[in-house]
OpenMM code with the backbone's topology and positions (N, CA, C; nanometers):
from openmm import Vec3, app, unit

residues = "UNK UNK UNK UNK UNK UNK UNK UNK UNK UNK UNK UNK UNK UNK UNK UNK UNK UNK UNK UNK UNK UNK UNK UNK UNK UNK UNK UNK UNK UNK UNK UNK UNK UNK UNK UNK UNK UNK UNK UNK UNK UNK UNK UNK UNK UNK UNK UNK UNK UNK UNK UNK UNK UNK UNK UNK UNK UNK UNK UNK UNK UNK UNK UNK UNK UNK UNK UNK UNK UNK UNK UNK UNK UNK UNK UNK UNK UNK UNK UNK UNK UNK UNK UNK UNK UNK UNK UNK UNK UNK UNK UNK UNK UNK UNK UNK UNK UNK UNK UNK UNK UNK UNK UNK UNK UNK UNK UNK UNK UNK UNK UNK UNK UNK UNK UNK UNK UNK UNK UNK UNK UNK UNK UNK UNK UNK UNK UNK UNK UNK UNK UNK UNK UNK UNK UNK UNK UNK UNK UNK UNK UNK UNK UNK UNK UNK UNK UNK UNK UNK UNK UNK UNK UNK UNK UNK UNK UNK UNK UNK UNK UNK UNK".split()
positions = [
    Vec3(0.0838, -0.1188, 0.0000),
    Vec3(0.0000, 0.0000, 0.0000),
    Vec3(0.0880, 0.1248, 0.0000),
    Vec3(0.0631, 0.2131, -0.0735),
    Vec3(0.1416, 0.3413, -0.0999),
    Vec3(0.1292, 0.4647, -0.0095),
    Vec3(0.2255, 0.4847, 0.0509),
    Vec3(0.1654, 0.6120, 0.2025),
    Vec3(0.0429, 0.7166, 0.1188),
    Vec3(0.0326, 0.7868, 0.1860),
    Vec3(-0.0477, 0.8948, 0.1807),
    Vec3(0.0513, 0.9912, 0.1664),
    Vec3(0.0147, 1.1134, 0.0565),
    Vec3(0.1274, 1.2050, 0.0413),
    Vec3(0.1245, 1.3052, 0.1829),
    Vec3(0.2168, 1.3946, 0.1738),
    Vec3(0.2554, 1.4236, 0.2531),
    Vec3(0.1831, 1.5445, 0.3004),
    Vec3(0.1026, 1.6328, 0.2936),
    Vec3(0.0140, 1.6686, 0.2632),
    Vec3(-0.0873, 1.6239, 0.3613),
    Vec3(-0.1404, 1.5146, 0.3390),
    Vec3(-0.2700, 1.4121, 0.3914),
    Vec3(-0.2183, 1.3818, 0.5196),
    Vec3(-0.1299, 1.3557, 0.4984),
    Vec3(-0.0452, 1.3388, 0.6364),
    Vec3(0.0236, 1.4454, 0.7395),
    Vec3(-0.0016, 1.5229, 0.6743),
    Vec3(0.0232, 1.6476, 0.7816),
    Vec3(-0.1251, 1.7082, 0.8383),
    Vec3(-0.2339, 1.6918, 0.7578),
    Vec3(-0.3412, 1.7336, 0.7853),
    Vec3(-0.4632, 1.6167, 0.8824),
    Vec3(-0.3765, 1.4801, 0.8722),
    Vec3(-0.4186, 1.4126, 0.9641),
    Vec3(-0.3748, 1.4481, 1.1227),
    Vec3(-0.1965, 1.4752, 1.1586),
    Vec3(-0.1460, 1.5183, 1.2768),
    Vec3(-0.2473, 1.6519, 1.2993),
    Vec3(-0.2193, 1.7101, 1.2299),
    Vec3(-0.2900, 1.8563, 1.2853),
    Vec3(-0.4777, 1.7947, 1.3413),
    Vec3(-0.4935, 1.7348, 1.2326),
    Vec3(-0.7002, 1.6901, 1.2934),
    Vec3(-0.6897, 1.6224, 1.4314),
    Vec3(-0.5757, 1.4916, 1.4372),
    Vec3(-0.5249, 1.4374, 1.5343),
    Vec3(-0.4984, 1.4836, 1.6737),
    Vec3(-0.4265, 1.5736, 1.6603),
    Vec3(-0.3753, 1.6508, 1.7778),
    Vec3(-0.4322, 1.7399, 1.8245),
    Vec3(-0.5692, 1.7681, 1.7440),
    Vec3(-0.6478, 1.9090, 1.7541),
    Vec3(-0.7712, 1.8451, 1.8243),
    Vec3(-0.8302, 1.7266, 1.7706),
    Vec3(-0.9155, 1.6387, 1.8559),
    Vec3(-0.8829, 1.6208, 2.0099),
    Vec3(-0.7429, 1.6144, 2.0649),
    Vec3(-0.7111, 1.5542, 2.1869),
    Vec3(-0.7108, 1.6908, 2.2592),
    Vec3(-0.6579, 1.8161, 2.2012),
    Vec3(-0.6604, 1.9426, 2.2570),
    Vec3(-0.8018, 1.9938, 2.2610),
    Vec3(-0.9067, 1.9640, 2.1732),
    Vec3(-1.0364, 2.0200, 2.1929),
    Vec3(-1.0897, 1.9257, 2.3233),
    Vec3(-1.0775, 1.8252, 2.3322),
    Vec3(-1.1257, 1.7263, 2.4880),
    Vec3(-1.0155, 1.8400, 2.5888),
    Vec3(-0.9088, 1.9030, 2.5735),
    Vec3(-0.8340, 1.9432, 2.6767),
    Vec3(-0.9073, 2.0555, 2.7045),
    Vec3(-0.9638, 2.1619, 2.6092),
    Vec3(-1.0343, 2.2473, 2.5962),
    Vec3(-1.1877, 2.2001, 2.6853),
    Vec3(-1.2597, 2.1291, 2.6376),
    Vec3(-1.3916, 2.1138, 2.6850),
    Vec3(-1.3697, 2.0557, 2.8786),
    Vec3(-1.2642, 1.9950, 2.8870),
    Vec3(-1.2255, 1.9646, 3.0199),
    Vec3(-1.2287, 2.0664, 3.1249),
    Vec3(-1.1460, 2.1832, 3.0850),
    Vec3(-1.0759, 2.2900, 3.0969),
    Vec3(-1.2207, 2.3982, 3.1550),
    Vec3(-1.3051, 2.3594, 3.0223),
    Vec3(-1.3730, 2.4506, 3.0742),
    Vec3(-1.4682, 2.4383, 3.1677),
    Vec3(-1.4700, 2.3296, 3.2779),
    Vec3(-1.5443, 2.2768, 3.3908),
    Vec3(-1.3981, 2.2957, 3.5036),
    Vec3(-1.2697, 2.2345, 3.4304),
    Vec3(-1.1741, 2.2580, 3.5433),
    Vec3(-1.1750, 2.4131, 3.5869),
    Vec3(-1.1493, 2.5004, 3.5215),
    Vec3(-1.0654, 2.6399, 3.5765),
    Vec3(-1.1528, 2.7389, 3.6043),
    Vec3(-1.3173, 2.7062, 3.6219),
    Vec3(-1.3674, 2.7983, 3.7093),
    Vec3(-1.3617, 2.7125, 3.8494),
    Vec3(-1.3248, 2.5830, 3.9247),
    Vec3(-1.3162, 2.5434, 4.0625),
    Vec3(-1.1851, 2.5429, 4.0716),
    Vec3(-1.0696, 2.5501, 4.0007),
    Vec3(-0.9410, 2.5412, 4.0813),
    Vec3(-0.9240, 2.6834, 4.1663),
    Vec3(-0.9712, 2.8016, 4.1598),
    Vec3(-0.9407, 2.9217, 4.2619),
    Vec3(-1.0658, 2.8995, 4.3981),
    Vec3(-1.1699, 2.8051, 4.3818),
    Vec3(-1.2856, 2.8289, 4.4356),
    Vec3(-1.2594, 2.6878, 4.4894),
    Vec3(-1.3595, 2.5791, 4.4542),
    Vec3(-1.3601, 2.4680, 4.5069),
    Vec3(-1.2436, 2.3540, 4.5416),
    Vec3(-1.1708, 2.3748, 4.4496),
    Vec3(-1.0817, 2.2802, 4.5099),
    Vec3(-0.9225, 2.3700, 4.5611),
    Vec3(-0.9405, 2.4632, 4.5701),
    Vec3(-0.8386, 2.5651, 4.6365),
    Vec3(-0.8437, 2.5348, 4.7848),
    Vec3(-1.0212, 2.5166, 4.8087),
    Vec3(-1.0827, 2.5008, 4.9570),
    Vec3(-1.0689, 2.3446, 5.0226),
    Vec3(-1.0013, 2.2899, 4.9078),
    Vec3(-0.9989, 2.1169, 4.9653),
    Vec3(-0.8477, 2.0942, 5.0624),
    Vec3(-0.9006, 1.9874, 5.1304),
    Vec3(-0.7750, 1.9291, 5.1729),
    Vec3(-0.7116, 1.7996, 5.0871),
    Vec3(-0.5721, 1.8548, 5.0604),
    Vec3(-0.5272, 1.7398, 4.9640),
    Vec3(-0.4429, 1.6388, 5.0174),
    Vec3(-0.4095, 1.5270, 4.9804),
    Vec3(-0.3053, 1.4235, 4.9889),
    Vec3(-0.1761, 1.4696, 4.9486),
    Vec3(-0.1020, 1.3923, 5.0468),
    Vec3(0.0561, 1.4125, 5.0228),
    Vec3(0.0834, 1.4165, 4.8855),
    Vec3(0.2040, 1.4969, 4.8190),
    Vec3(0.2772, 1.4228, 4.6696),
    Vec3(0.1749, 1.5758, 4.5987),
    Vec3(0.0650, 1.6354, 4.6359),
    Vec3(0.0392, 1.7066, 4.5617),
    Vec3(0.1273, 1.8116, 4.4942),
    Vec3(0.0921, 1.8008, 4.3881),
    Vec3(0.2058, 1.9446, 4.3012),
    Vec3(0.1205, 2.0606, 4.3718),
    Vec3(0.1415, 2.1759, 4.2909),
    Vec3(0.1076, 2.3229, 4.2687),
    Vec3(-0.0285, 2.3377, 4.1888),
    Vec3(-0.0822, 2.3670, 4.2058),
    Vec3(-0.1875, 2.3869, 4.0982),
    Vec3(-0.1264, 2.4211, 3.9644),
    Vec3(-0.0613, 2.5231, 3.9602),
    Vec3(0.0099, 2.5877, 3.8240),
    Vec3(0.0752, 2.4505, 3.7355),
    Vec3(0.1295, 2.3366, 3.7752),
    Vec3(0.1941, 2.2216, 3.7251),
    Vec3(0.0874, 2.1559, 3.6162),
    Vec3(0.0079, 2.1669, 3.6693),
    Vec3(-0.1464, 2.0840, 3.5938),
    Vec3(-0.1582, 2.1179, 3.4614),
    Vec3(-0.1690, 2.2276, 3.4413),
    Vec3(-0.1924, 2.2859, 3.2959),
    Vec3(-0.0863, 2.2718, 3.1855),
    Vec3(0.0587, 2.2317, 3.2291),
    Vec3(0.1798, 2.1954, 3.1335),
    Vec3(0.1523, 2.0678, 3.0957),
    Vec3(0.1639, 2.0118, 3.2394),
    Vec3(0.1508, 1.8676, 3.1883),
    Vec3(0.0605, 1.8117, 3.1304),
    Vec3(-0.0622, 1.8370, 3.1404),
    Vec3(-0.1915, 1.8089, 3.0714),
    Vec3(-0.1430, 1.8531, 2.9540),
    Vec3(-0.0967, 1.9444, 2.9054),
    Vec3(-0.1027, 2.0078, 2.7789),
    Vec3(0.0162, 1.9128, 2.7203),
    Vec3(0.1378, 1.8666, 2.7485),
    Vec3(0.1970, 1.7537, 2.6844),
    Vec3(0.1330, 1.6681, 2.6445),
    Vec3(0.0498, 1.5712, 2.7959),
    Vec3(-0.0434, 1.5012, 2.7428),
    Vec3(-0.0905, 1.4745, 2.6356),
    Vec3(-0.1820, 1.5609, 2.6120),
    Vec3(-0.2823, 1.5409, 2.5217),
    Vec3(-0.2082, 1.5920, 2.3853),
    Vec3(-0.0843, 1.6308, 2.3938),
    Vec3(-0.0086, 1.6573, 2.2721),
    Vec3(0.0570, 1.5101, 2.2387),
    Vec3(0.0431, 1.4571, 2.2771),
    Vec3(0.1194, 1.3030, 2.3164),
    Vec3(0.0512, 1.2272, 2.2350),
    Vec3(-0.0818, 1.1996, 2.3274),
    Vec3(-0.1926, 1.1596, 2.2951),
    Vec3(-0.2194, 1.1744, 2.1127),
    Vec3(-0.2297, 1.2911, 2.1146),
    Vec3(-0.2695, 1.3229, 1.9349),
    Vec3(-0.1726, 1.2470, 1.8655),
    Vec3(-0.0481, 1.2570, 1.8921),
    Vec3(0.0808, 1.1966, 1.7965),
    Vec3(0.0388, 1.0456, 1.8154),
    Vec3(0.0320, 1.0722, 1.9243),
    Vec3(-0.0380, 0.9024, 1.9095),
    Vec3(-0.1258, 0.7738, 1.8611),
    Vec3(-0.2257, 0.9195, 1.8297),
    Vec3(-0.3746, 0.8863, 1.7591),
    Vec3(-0.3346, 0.8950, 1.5926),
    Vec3(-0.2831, 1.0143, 1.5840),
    Vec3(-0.1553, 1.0106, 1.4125),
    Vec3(-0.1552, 0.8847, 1.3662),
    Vec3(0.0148, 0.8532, 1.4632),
    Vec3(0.0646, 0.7073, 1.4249),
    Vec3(-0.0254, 0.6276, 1.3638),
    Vec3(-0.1872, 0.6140, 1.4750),
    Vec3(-0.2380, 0.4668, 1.4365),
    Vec3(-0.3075, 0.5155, 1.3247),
    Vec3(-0.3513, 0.6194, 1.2713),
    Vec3(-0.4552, 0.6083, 1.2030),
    Vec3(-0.3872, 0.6606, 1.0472),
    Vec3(-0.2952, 0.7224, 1.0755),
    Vec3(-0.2050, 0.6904, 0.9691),
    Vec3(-0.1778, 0.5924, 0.8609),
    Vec3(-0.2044, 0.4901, 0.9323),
    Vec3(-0.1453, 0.3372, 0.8848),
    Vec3(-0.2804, 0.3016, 0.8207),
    Vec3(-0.4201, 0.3763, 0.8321),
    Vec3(-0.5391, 0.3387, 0.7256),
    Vec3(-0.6280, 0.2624, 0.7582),
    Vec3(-0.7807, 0.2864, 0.7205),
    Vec3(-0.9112, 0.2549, 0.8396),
    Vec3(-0.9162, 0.0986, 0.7670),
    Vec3(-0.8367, 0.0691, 0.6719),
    Vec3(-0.8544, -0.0796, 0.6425),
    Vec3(-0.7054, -0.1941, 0.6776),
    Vec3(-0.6699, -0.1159, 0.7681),
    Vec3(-0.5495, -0.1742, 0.8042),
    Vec3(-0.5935, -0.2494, 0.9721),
    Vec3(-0.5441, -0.3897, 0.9663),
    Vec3(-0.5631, -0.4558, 1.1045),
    Vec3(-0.6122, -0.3835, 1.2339),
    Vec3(-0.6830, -0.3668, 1.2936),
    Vec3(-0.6788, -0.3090, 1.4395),
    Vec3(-0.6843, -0.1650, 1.4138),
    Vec3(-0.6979, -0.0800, 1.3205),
    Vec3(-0.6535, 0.0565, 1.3796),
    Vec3(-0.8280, 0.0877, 1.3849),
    Vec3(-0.9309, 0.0132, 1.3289),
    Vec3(-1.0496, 0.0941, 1.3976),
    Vec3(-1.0939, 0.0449, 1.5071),
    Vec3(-1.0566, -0.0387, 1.5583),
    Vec3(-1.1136, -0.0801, 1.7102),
    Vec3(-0.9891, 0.0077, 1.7695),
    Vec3(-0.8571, 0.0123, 1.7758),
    Vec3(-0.7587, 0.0716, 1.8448),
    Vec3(-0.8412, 0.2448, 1.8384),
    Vec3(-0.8623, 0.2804, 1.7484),
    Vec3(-0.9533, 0.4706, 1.7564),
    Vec3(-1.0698, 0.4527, 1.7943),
    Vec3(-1.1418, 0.3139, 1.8102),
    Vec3(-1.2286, 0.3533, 1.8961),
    Vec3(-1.2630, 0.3766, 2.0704),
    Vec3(-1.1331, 0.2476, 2.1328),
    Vec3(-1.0485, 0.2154, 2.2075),
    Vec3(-1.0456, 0.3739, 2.2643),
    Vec3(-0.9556, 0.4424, 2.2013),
    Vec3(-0.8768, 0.5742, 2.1914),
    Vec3(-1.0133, 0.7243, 2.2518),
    Vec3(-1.1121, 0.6690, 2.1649),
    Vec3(-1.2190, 0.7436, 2.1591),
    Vec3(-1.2586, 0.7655, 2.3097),
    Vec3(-1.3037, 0.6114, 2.3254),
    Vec3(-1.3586, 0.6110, 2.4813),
    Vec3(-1.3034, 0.6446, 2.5597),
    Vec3(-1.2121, 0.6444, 2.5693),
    Vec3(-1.0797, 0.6902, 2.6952),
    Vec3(-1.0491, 0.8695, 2.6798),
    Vec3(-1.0906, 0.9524, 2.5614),
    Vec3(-1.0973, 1.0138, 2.5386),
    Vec3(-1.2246, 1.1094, 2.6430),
    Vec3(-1.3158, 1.0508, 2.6157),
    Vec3(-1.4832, 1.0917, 2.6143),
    Vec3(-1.4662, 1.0694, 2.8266),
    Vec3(-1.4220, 0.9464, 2.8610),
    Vec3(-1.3850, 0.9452, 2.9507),
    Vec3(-1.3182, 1.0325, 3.0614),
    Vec3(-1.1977, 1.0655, 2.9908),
    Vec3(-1.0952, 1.2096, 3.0365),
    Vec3(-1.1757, 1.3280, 3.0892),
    Vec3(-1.2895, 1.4018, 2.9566),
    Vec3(-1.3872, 1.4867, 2.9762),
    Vec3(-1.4482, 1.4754, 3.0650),
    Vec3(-1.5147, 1.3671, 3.0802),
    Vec3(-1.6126, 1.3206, 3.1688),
    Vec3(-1.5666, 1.3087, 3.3366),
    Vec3(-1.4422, 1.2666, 3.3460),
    Vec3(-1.3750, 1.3528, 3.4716),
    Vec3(-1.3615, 1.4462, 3.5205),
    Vec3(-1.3199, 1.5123, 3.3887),
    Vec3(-1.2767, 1.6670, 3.4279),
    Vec3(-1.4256, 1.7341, 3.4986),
    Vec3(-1.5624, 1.6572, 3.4367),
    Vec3(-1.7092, 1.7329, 3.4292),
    Vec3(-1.7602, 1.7035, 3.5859),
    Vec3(-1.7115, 1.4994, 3.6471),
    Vec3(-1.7422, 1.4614, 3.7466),
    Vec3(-1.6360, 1.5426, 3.8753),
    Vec3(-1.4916, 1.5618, 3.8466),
    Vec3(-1.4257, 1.6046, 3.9461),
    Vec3(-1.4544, 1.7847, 4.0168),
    Vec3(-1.4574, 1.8606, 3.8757),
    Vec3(-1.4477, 1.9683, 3.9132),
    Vec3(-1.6113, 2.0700, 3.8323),
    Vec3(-1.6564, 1.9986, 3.7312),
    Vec3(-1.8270, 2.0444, 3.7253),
    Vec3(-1.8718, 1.9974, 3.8097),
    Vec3(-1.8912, 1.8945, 3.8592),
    Vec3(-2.0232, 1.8397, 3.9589),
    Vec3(-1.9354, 1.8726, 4.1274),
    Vec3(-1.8057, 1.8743, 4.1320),
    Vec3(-1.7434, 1.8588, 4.2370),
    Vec3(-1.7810, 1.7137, 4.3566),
    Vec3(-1.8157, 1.5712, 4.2500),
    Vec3(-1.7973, 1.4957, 4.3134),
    Vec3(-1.6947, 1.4142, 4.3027),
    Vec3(-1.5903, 1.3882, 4.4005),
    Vec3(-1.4462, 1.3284, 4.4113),
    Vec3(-1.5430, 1.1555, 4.3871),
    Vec3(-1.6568, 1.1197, 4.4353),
    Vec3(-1.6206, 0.9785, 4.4636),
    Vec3(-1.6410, 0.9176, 4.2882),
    Vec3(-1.7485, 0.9743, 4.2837),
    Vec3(-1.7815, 0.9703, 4.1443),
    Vec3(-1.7175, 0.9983, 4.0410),
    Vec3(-1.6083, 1.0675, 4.0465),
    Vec3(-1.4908, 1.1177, 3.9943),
    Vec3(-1.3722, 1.0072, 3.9600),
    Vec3(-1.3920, 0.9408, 4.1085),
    Vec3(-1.2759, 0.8351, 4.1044),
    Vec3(-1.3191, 0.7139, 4.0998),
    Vec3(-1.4503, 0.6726, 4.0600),
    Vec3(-1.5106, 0.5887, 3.9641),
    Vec3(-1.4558, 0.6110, 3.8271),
    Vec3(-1.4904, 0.6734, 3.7730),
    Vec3(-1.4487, 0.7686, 3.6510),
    Vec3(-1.3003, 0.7230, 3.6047),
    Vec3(-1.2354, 0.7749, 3.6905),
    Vec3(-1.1103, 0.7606, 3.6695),
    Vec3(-1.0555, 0.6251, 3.6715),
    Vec3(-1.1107, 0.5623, 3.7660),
    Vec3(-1.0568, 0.4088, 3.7536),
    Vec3(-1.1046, 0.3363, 3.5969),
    Vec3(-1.2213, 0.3932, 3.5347),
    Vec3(-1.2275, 0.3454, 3.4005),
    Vec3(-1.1589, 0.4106, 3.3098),
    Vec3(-1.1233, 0.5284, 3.3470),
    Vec3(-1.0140, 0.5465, 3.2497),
    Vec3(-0.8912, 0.5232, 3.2574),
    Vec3(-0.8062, 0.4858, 3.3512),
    Vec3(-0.6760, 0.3992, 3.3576),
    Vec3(-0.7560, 0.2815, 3.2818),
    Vec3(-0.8508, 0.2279, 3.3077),
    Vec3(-0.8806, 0.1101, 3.2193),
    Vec3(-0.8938, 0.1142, 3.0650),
    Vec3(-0.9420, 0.2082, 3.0543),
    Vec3(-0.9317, 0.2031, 2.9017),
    Vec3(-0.8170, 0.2838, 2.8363),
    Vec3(-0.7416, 0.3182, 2.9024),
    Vec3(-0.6135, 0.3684, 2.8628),
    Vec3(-0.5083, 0.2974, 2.8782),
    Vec3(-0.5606, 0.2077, 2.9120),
    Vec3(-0.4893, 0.0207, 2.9408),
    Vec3(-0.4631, -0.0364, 2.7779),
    Vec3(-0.6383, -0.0307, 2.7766),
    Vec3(-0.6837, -0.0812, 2.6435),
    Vec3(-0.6607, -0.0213, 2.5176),
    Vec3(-0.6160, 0.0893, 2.4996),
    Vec3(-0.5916, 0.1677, 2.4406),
    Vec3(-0.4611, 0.1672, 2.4026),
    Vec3(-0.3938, 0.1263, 2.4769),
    Vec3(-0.2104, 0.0922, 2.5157),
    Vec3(-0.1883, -0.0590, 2.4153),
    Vec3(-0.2913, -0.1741, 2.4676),
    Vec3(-0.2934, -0.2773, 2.4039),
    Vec3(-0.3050, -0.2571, 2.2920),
    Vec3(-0.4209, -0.1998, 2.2462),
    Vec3(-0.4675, -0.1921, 2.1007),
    Vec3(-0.4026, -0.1222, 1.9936),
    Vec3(-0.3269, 0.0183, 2.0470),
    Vec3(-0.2420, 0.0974, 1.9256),
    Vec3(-0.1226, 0.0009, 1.9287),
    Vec3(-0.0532, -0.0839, 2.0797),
    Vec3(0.0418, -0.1573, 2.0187),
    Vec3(0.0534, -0.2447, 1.9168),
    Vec3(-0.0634, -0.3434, 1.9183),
    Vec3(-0.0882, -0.4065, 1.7964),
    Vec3(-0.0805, -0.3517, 1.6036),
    Vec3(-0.1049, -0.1958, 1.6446),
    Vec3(-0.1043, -0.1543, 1.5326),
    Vec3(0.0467, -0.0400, 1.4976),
    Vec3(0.0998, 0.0327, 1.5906),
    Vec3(0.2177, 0.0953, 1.6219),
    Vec3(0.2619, 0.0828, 1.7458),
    Vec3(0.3729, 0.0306, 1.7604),
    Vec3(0.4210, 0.0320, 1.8981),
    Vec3(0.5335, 0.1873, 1.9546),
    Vec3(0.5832, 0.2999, 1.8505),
    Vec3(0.5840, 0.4125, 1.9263),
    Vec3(0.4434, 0.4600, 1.9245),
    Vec3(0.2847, 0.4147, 1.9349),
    Vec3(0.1893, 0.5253, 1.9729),
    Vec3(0.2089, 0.5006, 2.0868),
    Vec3(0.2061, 0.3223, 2.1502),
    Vec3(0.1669, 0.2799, 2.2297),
    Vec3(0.2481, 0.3023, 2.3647),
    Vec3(0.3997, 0.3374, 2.3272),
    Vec3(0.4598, 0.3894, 2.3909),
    Vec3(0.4488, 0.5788, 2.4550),
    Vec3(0.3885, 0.6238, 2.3771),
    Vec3(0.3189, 0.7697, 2.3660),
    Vec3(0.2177, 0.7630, 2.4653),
    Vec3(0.1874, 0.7055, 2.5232),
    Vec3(0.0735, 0.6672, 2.6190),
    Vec3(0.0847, 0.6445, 2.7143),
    Vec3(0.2427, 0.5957, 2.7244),
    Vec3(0.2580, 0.5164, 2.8910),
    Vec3(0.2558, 0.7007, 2.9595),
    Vec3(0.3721, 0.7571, 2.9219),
    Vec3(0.3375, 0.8720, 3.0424),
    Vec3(0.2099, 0.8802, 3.0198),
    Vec3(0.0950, 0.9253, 2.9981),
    Vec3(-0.0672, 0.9233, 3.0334),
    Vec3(-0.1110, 0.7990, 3.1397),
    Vec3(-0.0863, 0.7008, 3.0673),
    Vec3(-0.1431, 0.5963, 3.1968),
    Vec3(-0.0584, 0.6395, 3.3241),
    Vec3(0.0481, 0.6780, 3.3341),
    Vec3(0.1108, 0.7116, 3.4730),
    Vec3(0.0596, 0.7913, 3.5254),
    Vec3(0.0434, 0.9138, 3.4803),
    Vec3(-0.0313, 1.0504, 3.5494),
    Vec3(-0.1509, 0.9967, 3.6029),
    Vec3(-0.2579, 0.9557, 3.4768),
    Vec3(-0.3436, 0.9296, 3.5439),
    Vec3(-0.3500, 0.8345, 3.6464),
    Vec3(-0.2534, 0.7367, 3.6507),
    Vec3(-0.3032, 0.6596, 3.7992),
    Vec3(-0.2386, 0.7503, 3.9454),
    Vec3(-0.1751, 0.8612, 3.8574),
    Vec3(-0.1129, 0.9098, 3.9806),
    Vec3(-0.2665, 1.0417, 4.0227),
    Vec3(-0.3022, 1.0912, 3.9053),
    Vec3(-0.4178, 1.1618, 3.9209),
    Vec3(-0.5351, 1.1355, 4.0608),
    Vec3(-0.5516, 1.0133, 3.9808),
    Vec3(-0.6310, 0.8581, 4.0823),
    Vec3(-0.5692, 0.8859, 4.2351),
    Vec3(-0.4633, 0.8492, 4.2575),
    Vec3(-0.4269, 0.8898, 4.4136),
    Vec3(-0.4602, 1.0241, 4.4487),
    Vec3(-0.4653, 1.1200, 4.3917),
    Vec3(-0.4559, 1.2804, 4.4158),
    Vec3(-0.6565, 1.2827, 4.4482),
    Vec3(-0.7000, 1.2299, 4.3267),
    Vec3(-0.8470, 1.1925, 4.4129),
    Vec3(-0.8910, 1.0693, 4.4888),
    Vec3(-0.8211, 1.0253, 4.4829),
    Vec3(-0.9041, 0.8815, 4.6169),
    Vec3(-0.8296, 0.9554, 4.7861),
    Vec3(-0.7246, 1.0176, 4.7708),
    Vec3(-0.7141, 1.1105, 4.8707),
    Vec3(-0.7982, 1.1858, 4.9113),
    Vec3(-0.8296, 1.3011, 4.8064),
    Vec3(-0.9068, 1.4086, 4.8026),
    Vec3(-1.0723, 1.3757, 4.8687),
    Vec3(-1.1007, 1.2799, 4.8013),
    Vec3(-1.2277, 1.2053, 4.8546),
    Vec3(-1.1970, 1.1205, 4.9698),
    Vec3(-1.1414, 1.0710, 5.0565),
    Vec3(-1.1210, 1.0676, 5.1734),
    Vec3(-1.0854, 1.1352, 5.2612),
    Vec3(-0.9984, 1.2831, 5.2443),
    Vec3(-0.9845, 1.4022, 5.3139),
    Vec3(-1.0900, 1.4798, 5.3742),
    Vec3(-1.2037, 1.4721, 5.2551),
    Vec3(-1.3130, 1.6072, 5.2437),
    Vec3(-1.4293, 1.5077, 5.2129),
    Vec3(-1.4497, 1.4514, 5.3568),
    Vec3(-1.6335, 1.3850, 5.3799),
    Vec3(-1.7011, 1.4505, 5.3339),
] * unit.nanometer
topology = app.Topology()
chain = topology.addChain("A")
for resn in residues:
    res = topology.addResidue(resn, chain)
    for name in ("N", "CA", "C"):
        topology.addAtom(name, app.Element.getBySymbol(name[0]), res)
């Protein structure tokens, strides 16, 4: 099969990476009206960063993430695994949001860290599945699965701190 010119392929990274930054965006905009208000007022668990740290690293993230989503889909929607691996990708995606909406829109930690435990899970799955199809996406991912299980401690704390 003959790549995609180069061109097609630059305009996939950019759709790619712009998808994972618009979930950073829609996150964002439930996170950063409670970080001065609600969770300024929480008591946190040891290991916590700064608040200010959050917004870099997230923003690698999901820059990560996109290169990641590239790689697999790059390789073509009739190629082995890469549409279950983007859909994989999807959910864990939709997931992320959906934290950001349970932790700091609704301001419930427990429900939050429900949440979150399915998304280390499907960012598990997600890990499995782009490997099958690229193994640097799949590597593009491990820092994400780390944060987030480290995220995970920062709320299973948080929700045991603040009954």
């Amino acid at each position: 099969m003959k790549p995609a010119p180069v061109y097609i392929r630059a305009v996939q990274a950019i759709v790619a990476i712009g998808i994972c930054l618009a979930a950073a965006k829609i996150g964002s905009a439930f996170t950063m009206p409670a970080i001065p208000t609600w969770y300024a007022s929480l008591v946190k668990p040891g290991l916590t960063p700064p608040a200010w740290v959050f917004a870099p690293v997230w923003t690698v993230l999901y820059v990560l993430m996109g290169i990641a989503l590239y790689l697999v889909w790059s390789k073509g929607w009739k190629q082995r695994g890469v549409p279950v691996a983007v859909g994989i990708f999807g959910v864990q995606l939709f997931l992320n949001v959906l934290w950001s909406y349970a932790f700091f829109g609704l301001q419930a930690p427990f429900l939050a860290l429900t949440v979150i435990l399915l998304l280390w899970i499907a960012i598990l799955l997600a890990i499995v599945a782009f490997y099958r199809v690229s193994i640097p996406a799949a590597a593009l991912l491990v820092p994400y699965l780390i944060w987030v299980a480290f995220a995970a401690y920062l709320n299973h704390g948080i929700y045991i701190l603040n009954p």
